[in-house]
C-alpha positions as CSV (number, residue, x, y, z in Angstrom):
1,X,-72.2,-25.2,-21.8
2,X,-73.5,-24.8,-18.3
3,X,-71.9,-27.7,-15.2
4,X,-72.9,-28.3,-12.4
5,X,-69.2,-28.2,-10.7
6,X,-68.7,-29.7,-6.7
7,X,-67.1,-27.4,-4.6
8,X,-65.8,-27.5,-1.5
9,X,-67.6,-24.8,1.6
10,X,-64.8,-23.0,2.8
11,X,-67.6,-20.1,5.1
12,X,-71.2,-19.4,5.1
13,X,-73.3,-16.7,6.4
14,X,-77.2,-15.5,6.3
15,X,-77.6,-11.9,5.1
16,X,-81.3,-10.7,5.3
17,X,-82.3,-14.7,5.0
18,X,-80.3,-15.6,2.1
19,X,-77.6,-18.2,2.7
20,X,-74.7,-17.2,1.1
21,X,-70.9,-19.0,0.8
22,X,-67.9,-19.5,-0.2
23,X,-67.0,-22.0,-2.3
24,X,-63.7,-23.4,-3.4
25,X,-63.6,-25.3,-6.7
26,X,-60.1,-26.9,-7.2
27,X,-58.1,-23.9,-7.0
28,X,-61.1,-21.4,-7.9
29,X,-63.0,-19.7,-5.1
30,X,-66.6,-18.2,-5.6
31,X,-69.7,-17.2,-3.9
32,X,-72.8,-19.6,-3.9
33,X,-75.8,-19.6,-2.7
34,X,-76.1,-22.3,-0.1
35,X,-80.5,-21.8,0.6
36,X,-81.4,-25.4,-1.1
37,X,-78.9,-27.2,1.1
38,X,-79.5,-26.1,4.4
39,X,-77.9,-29.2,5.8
40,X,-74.7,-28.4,4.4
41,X,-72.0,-26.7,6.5
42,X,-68.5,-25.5,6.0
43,X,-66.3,-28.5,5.3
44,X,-68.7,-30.0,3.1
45,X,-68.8,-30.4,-0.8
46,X,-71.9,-29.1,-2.4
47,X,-72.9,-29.3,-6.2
48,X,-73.2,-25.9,-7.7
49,X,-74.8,-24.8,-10.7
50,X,-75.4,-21.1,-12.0
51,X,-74.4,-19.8,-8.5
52,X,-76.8,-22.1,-6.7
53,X,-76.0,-25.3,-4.3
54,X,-78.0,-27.9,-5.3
55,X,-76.7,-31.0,-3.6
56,X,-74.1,-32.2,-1.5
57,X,-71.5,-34.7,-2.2
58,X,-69.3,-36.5,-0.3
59,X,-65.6,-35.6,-0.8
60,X,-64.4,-39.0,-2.8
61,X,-67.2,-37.9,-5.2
62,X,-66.4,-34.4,-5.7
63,X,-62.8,-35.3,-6.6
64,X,-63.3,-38.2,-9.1
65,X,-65.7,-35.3,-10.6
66,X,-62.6,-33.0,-11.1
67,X,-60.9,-35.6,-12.4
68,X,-63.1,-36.6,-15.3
69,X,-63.9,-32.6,-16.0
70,X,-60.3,-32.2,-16.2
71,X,-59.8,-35.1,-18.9
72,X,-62.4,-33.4,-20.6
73,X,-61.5,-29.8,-20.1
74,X,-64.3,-28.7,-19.1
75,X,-62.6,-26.6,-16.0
76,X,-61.0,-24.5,-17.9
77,X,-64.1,-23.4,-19.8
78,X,-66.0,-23.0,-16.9
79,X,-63.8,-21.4,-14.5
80,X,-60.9,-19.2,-16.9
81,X,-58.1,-17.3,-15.2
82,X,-59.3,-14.3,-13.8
83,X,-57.8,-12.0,-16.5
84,X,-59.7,-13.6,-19.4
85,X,-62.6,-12.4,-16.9
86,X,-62.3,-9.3,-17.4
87,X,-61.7,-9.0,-21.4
């Protein structure tokens, strides 16, 4: 299964007209691409899904989010420790 998962903007940057960030999710941080919410700056929560912002959120949102995706486990799947990664 595929979320769509808030994260928090920690840095963005254009590189050759892509807008490109990083992302913190709970403890997780990963690269997104911030082009659909050029609004959004660092600070802000955003809505990411397959690597793509989509939406922002405000920050009350975003963590009752992680709350119910953690009741359901559905962190865990998305986002495994870095060494499953790589098996």
């Amino acid at each position: 299964m595929c979320l769509a998962i808030p994260g928090k903007i920690l840095s963005a940057e254009d590189n050759d007209g892509l807008r490109l960030g990083r992302v913190q999710f709970g403890g997780i941080i990963r690269s997104a691409r911030l082009d659909f919410v050029p609004e959004a700056v660092v600070g802000d929560y955003v809505v990411v899904h397959v690597g793509f912002a989509i939406s922002r959120v405000d920050e009350k949102e975003a963590q009752r989010t992680y709350g119910i995706l953690r009741e359901m486990g559905a962190l865990e799947a998305e986002f495994p420790p870095e060494d499953e990664e790589a098996a």
